[in-house]
C-alpha positions as CSV (number, residue, x, y, z in Angstrom):
1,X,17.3,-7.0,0.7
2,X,14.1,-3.8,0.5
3,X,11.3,-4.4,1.5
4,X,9.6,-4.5,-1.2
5,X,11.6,-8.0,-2.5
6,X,10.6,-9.1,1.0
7,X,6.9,-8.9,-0.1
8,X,6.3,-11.2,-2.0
9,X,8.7,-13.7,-0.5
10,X,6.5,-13.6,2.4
11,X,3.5,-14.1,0.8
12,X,5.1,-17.1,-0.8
13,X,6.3,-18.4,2.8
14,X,2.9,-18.2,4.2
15,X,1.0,-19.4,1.0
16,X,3.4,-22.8,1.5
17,X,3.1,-23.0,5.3
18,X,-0.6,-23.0,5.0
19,X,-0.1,-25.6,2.1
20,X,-1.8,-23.5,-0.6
21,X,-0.9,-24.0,-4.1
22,X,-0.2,-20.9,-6.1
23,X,-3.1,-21.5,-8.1
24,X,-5.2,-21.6,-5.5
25,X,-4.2,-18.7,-4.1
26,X,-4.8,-17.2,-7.4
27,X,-8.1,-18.3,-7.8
28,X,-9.3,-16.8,-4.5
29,X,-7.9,-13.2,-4.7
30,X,-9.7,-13.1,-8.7
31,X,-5.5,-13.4,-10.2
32,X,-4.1,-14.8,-12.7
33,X,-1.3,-17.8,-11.7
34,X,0.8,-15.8,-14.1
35,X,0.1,-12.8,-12.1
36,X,0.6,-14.1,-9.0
37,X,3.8,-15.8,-9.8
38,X,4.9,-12.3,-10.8
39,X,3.7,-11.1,-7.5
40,X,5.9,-13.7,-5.4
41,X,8.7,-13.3,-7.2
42,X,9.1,-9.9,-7.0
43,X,8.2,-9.1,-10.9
44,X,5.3,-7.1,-10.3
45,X,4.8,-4.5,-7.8
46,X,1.0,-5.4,-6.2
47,X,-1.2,-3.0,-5.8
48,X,-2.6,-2.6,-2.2
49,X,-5.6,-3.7,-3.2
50,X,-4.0,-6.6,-4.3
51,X,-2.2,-6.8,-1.2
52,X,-5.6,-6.2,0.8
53,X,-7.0,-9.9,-1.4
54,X,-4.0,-11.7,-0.6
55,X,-3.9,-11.3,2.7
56,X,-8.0,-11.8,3.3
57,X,-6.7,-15.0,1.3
58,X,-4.7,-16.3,3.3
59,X,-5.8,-15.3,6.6
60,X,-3.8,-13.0,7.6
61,X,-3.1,-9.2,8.3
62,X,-2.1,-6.6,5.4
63,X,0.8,-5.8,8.0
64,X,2.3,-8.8,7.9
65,X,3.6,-8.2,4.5
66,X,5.2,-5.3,5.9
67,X,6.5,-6.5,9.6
68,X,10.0,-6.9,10.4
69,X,9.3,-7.9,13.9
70,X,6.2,-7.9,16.3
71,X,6.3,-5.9,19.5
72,X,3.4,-6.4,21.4
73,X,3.7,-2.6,23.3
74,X,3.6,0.7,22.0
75,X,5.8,1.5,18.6
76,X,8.1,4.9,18.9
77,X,9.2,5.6,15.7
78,X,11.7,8.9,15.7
79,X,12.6,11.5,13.4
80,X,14.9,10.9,10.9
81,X,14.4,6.7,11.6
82,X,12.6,6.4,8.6
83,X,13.7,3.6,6.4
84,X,12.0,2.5,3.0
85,X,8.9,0.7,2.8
86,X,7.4,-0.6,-0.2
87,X,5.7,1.2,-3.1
88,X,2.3,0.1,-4.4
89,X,1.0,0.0,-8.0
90,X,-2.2,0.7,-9.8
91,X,-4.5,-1.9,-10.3
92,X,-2.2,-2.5,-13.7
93,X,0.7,-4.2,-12.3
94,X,3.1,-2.7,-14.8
95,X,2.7,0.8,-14.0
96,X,3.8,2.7,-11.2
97,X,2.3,5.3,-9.1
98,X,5.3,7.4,-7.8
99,X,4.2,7.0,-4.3
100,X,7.1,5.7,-1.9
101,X,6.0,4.2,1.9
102,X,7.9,4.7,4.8
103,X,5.9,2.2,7.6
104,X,5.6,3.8,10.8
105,X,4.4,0.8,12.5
106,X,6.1,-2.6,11.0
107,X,7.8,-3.6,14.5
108,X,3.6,-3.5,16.1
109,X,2.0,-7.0,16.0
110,X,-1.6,-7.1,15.8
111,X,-2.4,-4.1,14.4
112,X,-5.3,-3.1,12.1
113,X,-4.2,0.5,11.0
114,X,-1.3,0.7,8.6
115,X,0.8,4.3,9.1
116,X,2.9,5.9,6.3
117,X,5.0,8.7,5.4
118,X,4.5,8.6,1.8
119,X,6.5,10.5,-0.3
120,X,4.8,11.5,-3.8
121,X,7.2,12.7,-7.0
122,X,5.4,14.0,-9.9
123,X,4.1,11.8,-12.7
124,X,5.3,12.7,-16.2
125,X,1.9,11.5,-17.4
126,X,-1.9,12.9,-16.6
127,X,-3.9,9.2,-17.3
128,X,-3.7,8.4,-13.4
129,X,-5.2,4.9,-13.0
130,X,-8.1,4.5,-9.8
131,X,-8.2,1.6,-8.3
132,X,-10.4,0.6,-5.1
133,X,-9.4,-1.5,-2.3
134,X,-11.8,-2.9,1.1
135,X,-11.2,-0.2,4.3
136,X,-10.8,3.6,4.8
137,X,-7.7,6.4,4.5
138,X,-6.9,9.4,6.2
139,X,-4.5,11.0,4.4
140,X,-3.0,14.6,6.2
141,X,-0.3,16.9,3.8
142,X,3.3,17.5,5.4
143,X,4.8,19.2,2.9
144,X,3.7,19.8,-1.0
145,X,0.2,19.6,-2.8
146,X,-1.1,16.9,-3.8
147,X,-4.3,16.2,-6.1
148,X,-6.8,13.3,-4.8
149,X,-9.2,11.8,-7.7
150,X,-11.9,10.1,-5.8
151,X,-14.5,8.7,-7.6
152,X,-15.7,11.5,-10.0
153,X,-14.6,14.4,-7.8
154,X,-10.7,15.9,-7.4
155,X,-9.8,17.4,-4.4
156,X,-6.7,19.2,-4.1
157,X,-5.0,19.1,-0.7
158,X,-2.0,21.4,0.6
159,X,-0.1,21.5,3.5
160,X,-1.8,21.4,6.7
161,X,-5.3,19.7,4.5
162,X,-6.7,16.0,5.3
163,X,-9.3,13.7,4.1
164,X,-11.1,11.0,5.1
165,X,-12.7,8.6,2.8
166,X,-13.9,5.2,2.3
167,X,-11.2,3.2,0.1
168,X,-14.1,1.2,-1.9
169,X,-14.5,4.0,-3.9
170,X,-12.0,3.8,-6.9
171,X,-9.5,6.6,-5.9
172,X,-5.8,7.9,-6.7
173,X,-3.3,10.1,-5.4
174,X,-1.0,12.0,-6.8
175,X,1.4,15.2,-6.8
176,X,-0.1,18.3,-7.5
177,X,1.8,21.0,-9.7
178,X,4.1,18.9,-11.2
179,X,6.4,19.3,-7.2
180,X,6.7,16.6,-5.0
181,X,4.7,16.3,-1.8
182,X,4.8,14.7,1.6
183,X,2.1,12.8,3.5
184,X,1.1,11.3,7.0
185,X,-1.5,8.2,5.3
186,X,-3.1,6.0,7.7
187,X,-4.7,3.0,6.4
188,X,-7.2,1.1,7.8
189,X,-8.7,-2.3,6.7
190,X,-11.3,-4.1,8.7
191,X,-9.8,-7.9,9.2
């Protein structure tokens, strides 16, 4: 099973261990029931800020989402051990933002950063959706160019380029020159 089915069937194991309806749940991260039945059952790909709301929700870290297993030491993670993450949305459920997340950190419990190798294939459209979620990035390029709409400013970043920026501000990221790109993306969210 990816990782990505595994997302919502854990927020749908917490939500019931903490004896929270699904319309409840809905109601306190500003969903729909219909989109948060979506959400559980794997129909909709959440954004991370809708990730972010569910998990300030229900109490609990945006890693957990993503954890496989908690290790309370260091994490090594090797070259070449990357295995598939999940893949976020826009704000609009339905649409994807061709961003693919390899977790660099799953196996660490307690954590409050969220590591990524994110691998970014061109779009085949130029209407790229912001959308805003609580916390901050750092974002460094690998390999590629990539094109960073933040706000009402684009920044175009190459190999070897980072940012740093406050995630509240609506934002997307996206391939540059229509070629695929590679990045180190740290996330960090504050609960």
């Amino acid at each position: 099973m990816s990782a990505i089915k595994n997302v919502g069937e854990k927020i749908m194991s917490i939500r019931q261990s903490k004896r929270i309806s699904i319309e409840e749940l809905a109601e306190r991260c500003g969903f729909t029931t219909a989109l948060m039945t979506k959400i559980e059952e794997n129909v909709a790909i959440p954004s991370l800020g809708h990730l972010i709301k569910v998990a300030r929700a229900l109490g609990v870290r945006l890693g957990t989402f993503l954890d496989d297993m908690d290790q309370l030491g260091p994490v090594l993670s090797r070259k070449g051990d990357l295995t598939q993450g999940s893949s976020f949305s826009s704000k609009n459920s339905s649409t994807h933002n061709n961003l693919d997340f390899f977790p660099l950190a799953s196996d660490k419990s307690g954590r409050h950063m969220e590591p990524f190798i994110v691998d970014i294939t061109p779009s085949s459209g130029s209407d790229f959706a912001q959308s805003s979620h609580e916390g901050e990035e750092f974002i460094y390029v690998l390999t590629g160019s990539i094109e960073i709409n933040y706000g009402k400013t684009i920044y175009i970043l190459s190999e070897g380029d980072s940012i740093y920026y406050d995630s509240v501000v609506d934002h997307n990221v996206h391939a540059a020159n229509d070629l695929p790109a590679k990045i180190l993306a740290v996330i960090y969210a504050s609960f």
